[in-house]
Backbone atoms as SQL, in Angstrom:
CREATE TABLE atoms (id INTEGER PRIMARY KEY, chain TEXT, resi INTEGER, resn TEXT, atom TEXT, x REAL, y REAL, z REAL);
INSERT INTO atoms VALUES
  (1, 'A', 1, 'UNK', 'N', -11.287, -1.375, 20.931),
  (2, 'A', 1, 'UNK', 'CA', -11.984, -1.425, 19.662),
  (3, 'A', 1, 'UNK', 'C', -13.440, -1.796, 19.933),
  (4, 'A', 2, 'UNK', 'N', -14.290, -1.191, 19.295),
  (5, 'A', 2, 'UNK', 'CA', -15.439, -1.240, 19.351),
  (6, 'A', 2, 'UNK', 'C', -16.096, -2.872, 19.089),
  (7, 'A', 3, 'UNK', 'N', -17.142, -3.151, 19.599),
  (8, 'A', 3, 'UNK', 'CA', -17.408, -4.474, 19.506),
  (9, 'A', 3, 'UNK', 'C', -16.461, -6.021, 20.043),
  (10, 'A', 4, 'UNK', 'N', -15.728, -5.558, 20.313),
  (11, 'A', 4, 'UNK', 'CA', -14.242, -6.494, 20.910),
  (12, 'A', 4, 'UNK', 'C', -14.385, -6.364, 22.578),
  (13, 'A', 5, 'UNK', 'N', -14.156, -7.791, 22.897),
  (14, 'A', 5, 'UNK', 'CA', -13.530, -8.251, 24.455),
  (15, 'A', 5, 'UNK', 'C', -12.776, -8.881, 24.377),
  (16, 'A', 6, 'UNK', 'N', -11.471, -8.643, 25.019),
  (17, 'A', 6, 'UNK', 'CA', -10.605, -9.606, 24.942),
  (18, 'A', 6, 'UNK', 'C', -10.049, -9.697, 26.269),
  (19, 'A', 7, 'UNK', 'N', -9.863, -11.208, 26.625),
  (20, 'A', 7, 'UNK', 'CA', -9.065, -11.533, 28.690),
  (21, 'A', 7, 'UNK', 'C', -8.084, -11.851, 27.663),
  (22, 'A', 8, 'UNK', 'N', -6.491, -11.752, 28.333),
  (23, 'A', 8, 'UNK', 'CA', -5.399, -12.340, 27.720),
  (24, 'A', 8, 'UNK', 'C', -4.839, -12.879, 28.695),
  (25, 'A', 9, 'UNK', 'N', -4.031, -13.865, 29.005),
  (26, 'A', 9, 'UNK', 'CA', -3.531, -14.628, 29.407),
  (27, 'A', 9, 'UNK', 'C', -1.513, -14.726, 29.342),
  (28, 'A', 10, 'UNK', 'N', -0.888, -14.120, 29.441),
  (29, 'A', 10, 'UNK', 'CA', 0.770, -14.218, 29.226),
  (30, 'A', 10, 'UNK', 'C', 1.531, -14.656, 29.902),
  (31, 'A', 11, 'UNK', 'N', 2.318, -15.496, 29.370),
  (32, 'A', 11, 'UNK', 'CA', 3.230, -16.755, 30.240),
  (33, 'A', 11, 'UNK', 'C', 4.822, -16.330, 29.723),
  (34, 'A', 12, 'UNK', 'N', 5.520, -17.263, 30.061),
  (35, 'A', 12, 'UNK', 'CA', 7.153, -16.273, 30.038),
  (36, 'A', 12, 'UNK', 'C', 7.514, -16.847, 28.221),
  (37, 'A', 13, 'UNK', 'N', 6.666, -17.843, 27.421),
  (38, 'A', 13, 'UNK', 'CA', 6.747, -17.675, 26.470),
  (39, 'A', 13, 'UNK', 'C', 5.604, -17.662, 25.266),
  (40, 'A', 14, 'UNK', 'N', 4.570, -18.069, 25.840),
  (41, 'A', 14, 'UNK', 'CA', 2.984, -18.527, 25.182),
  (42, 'A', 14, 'UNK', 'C', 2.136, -17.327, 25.656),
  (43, 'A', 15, 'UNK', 'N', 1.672, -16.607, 25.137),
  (44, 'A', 15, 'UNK', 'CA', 0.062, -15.845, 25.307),
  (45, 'A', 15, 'UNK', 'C', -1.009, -16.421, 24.972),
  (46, 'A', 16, 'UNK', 'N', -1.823, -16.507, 25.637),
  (47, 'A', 16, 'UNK', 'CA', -3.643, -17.436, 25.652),
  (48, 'A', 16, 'UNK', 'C', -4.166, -16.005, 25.481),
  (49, 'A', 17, 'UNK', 'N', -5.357, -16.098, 24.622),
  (50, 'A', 17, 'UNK', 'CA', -5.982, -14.881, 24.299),
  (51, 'A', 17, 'UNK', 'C', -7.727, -15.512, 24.241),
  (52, 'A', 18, 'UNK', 'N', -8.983, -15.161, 25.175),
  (53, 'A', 18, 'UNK', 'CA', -10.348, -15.193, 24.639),
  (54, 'A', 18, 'UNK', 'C', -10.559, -14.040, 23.884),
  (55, 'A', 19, 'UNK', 'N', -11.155, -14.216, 22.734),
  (56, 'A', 19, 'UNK', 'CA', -11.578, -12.751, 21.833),
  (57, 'A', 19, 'UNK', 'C', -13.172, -12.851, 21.879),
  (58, 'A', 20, 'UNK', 'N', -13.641, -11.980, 22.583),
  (59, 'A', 20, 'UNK', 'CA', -15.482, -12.071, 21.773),
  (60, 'A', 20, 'UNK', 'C', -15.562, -10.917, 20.923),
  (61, 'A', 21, 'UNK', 'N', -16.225, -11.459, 19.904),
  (62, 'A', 21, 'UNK', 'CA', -16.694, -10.547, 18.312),
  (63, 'A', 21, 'UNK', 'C', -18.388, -10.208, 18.855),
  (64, 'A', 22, 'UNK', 'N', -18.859, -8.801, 18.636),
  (65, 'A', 22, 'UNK', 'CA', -20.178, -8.564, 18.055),
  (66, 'A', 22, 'UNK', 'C', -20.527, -9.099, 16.698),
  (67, 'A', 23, 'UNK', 'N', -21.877, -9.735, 16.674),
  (68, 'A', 23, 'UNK', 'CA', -21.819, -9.536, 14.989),
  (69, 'A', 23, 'UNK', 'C', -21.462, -8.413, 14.232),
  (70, 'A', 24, 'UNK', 'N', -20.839, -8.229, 12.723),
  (71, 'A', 24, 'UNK', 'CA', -20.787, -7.197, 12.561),
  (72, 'A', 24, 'UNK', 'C', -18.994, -6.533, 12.382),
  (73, 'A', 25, 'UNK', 'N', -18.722, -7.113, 13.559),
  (74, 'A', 25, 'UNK', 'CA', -17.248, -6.272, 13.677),
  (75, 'A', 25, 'UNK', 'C', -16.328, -6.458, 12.706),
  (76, 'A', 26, 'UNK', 'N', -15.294, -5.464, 12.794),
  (77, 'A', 26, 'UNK', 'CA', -14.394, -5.905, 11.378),
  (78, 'A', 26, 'UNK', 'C', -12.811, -5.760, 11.572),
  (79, 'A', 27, 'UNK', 'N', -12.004, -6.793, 11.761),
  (80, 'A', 27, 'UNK', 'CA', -10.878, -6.599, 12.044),
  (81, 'A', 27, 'UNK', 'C', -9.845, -6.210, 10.892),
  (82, 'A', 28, 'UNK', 'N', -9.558, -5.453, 10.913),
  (83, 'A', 28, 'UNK', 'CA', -8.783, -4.793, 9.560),
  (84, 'A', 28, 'UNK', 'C', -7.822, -5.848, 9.341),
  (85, 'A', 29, 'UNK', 'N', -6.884, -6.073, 8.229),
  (86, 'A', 29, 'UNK', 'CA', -5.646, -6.563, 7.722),
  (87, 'A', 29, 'UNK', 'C', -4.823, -6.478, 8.667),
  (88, 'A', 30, 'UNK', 'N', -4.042, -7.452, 9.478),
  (89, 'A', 30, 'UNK', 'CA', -2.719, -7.282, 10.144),
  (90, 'A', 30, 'UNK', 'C', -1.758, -8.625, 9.962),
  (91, 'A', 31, 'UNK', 'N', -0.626, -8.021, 10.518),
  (92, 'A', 31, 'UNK', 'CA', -0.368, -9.788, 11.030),
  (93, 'A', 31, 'UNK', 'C', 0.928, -9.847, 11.935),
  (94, 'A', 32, 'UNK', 'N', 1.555, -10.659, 12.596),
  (95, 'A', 32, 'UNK', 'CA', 2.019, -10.875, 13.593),
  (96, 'A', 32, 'UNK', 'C', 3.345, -11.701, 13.695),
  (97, 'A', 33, 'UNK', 'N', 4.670, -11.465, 14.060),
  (98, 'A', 33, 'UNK', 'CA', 5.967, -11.808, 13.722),
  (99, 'A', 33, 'UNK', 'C', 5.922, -13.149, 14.264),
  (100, 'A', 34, 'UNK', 'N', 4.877, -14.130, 14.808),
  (101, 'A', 34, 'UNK', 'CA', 5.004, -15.118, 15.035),
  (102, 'A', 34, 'UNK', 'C', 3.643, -16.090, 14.343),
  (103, 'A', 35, 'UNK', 'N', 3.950, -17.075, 14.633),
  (104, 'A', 35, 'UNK', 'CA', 2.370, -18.182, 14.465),
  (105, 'A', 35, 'UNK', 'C', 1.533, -18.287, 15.170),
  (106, 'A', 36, 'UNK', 'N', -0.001, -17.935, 14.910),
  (107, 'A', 36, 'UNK', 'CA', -1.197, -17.895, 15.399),
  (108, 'A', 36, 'UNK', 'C', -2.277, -19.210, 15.449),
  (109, 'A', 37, 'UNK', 'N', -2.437, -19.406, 16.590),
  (110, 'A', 37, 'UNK', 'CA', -3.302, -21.184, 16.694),
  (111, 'A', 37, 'UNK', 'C', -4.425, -20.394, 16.613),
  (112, 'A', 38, 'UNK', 'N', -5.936, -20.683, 15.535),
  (113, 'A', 38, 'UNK', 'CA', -6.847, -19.969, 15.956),
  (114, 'A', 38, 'UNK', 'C', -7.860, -21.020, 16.278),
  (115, 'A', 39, 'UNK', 'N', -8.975, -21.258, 17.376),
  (116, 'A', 39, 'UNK', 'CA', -10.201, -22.071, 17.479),
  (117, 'A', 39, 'UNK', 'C', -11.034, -21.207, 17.488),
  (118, 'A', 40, 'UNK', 'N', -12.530, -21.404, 16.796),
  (119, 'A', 40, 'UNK', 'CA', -13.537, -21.005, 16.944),
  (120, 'A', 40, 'UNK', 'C', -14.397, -21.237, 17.521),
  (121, 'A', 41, 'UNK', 'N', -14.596, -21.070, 18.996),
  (122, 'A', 41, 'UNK', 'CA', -15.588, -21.717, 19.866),
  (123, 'A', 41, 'UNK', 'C', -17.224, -21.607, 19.708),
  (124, 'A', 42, 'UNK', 'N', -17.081, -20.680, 19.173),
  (125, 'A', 42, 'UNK', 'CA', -19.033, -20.457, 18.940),
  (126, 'A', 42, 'UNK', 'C', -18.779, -19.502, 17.873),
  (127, 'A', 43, 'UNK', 'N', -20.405, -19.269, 17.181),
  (128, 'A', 43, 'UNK', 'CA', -20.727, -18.366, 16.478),
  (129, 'A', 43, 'UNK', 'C', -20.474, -18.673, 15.258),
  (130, 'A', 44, 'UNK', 'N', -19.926, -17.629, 13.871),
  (131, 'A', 44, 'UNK', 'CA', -19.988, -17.677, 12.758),
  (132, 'A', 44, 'UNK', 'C', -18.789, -16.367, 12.115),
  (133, 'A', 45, 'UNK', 'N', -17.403, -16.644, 11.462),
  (134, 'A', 45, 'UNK', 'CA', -16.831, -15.524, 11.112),
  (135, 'A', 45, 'UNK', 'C', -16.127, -16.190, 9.636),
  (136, 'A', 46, 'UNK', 'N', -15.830, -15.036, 9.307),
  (137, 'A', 46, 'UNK', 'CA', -15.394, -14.622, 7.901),
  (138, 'A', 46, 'UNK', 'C', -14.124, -14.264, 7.597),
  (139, 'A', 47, 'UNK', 'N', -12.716, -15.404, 7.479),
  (140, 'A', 47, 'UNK', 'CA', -11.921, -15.095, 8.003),
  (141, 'A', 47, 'UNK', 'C', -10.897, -14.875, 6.496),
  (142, 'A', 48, 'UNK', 'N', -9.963, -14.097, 6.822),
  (143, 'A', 48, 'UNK', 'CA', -8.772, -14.246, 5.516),
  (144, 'A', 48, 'UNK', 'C', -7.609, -14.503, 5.924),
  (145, 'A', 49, 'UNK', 'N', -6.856, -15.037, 5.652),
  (146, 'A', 49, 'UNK', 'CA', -5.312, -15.599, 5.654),
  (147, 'A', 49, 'UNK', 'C', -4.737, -15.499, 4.298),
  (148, 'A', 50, 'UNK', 'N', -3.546, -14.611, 4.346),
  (149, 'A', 50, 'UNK', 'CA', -2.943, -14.491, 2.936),
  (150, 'A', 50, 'UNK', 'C', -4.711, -14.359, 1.951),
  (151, 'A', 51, 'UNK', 'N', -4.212, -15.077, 0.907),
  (152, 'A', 51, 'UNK', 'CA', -5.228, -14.278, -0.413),
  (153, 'A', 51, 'UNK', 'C', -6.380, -15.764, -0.493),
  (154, 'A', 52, 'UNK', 'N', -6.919, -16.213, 0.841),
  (155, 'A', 52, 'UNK', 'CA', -8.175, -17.684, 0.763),
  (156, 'A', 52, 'UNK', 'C', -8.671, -16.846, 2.121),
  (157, 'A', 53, 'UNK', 'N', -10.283, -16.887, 2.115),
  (158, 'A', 53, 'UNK', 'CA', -11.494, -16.485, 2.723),
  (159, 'A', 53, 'UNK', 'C', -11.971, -18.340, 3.175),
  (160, 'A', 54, 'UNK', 'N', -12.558, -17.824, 4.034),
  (161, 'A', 54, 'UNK', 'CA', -13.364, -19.205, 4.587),
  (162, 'A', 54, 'UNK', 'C', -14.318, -18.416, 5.900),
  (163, 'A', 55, 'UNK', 'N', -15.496, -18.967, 5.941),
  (164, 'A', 55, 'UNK', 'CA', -16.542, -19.179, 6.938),
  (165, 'A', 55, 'UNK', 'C', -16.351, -19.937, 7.854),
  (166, 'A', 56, 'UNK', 'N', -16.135, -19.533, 8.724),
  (167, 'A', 56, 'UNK', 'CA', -15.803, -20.549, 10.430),
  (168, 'A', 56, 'UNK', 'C', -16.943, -20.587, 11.359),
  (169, 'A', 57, 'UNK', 'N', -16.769, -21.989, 11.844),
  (170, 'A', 57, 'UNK', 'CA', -17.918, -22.148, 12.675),
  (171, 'A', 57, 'UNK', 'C', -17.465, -22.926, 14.110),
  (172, 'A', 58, 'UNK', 'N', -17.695, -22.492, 14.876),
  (173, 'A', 58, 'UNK', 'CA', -17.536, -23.025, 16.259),
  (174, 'A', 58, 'UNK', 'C', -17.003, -24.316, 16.338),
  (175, 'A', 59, 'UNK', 'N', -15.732, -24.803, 16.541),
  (176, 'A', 59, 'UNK', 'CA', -14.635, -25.621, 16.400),
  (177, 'A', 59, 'UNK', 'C', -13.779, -26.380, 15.587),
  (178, 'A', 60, 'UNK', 'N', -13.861, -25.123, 15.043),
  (179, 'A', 60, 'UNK', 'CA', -13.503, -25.145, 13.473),
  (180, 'A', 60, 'UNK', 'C', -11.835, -24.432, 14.261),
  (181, 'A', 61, 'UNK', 'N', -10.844, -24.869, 13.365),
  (182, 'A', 61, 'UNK', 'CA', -9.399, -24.205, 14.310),
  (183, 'A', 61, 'UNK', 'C', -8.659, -23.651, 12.543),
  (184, 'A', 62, 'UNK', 'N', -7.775, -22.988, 12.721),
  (185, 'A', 62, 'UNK', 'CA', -6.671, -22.779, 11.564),
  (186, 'A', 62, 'UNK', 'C', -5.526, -22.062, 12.018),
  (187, 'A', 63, 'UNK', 'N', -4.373, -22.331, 11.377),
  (188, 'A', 63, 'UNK', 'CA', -2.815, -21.512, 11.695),
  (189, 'A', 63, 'UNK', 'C', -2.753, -20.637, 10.621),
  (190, 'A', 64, 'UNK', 'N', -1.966, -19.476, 11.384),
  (191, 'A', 64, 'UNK', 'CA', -1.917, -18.608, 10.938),
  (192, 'A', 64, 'UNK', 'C', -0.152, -18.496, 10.960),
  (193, 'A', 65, 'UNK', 'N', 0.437, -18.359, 9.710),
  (194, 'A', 65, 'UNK', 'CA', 1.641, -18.039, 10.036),
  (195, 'A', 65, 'UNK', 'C', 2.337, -16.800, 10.052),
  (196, 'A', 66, 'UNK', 'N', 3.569, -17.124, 10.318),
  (197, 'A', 66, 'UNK', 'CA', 4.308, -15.847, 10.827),
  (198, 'A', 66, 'UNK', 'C', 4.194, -15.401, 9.771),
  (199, 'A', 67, 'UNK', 'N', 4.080, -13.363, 9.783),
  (200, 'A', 67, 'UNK', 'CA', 4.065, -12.361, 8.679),
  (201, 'A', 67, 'UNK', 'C', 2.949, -12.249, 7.638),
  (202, 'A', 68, 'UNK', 'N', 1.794, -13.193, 8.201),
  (203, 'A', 68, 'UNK', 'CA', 0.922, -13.567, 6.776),
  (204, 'A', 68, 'UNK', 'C', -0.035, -12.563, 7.225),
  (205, 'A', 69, 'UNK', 'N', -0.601, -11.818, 6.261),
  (206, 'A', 69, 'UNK', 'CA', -1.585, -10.832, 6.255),
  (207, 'A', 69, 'UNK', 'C', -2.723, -11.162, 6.820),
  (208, 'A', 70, 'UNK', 'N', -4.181, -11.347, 7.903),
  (209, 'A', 70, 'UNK', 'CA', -5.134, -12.055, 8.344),
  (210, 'A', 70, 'UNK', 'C', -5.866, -11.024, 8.313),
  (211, 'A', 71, 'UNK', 'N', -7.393, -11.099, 7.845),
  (212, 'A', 71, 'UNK', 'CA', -8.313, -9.847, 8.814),
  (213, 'A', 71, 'UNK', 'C', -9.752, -10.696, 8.719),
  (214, 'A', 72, 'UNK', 'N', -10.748, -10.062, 9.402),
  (215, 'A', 72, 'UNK', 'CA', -11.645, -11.353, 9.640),
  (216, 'A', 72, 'UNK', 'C', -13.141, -10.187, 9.717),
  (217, 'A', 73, 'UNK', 'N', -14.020, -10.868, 9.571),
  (218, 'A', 73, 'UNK', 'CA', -15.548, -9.974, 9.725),
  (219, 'A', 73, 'UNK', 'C', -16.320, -11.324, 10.724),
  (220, 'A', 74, 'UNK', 'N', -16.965, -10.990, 11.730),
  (221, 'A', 74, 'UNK', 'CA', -17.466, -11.248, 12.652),
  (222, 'A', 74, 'UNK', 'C', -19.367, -11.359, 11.782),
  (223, 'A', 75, 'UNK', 'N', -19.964, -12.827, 11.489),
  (224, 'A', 75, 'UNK', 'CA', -21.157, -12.841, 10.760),
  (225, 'A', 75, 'UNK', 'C', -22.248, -12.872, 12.097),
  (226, 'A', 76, 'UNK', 'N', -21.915, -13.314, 12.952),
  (227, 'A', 76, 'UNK', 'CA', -22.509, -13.641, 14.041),
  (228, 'A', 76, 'UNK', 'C', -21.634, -13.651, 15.212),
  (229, 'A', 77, 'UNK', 'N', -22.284, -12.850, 16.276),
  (230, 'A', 77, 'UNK', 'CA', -21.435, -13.250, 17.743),
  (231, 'A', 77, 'UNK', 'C', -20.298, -14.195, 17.688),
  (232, 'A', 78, 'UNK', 'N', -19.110, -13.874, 18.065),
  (233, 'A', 78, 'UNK', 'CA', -18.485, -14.912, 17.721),
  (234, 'A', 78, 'UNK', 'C', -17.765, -14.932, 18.907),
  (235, 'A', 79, 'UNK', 'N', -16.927, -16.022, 19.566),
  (236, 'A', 79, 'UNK', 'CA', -15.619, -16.145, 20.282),
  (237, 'A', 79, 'UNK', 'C', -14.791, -16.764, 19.763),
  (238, 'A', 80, 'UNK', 'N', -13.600, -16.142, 19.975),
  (239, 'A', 80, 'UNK', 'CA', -12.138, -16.828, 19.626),
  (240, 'A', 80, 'UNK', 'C', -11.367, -16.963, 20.731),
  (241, 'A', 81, 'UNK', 'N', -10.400, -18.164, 20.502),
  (242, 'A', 81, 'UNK', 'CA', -9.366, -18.809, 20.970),
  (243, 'A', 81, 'UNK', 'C', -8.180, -18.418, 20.620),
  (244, 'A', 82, 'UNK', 'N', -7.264, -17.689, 20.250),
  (245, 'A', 82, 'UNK', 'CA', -5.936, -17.452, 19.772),
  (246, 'A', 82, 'UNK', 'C', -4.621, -17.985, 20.911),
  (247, 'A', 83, 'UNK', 'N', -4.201, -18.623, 20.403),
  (248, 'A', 83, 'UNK', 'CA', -2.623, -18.849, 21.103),
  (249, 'A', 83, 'UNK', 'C', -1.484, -18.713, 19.919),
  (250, 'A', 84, 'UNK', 'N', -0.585, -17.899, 20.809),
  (251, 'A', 84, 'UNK', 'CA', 1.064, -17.328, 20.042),
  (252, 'A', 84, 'UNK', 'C', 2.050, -17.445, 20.793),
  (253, 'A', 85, 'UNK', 'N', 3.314, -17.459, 20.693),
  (254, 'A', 85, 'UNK', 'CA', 4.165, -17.147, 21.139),
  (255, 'A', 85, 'UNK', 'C', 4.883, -15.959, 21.337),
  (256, 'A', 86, 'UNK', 'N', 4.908, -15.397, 22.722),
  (257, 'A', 86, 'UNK', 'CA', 5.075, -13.786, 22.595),
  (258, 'A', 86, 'UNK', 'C', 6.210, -13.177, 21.791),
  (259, 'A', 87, 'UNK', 'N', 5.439, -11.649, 21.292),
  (260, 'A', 87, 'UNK', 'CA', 6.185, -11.443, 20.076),
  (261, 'A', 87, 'UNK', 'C', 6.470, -10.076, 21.057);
């Protein structure tokens, strides 16, 4: 995906994920059969979980739970932290 880097990390039950965002980028609606740890290490994003928006800022963290709809807009360069349990 355009504007996206991601190193992933997979263990026999935990995945570690770095995400870097361009400003700009736009991660469509998804979501994921397990729970999502998210930290925001730098930058500035625009995130949704289920039907609440919030502005994140570099160590700023939130869960994401299993099946819940998420999609996010990237306001500034951003990196993410994601940890799950492999799905």
């Amino acid at each position: 995906m355009e504007g996206v880097s991601l190193k992933a990390l997979k263990g026999s039950s935990i995945k570690l994920a770095k995400v870097e965002l361009g400003a700009g980028t736009v991660i469509d609606a998804h979501d994921h059969p397990v729970e999502v740890l998210l930290m925001v290490v730098s930058g500035k994003i625009d995130v949704g979980i289920a039907k609440t928006r919030k502005i994140m800022l570099g160590g700023e963290l939130a869960i994401i739970h299993p099946n819940v709809s998420h999609d996010a807009v990237a306001i500034e360069d951003t990196v993410l932290i994601e940890a799950y349990a492999n799905d």
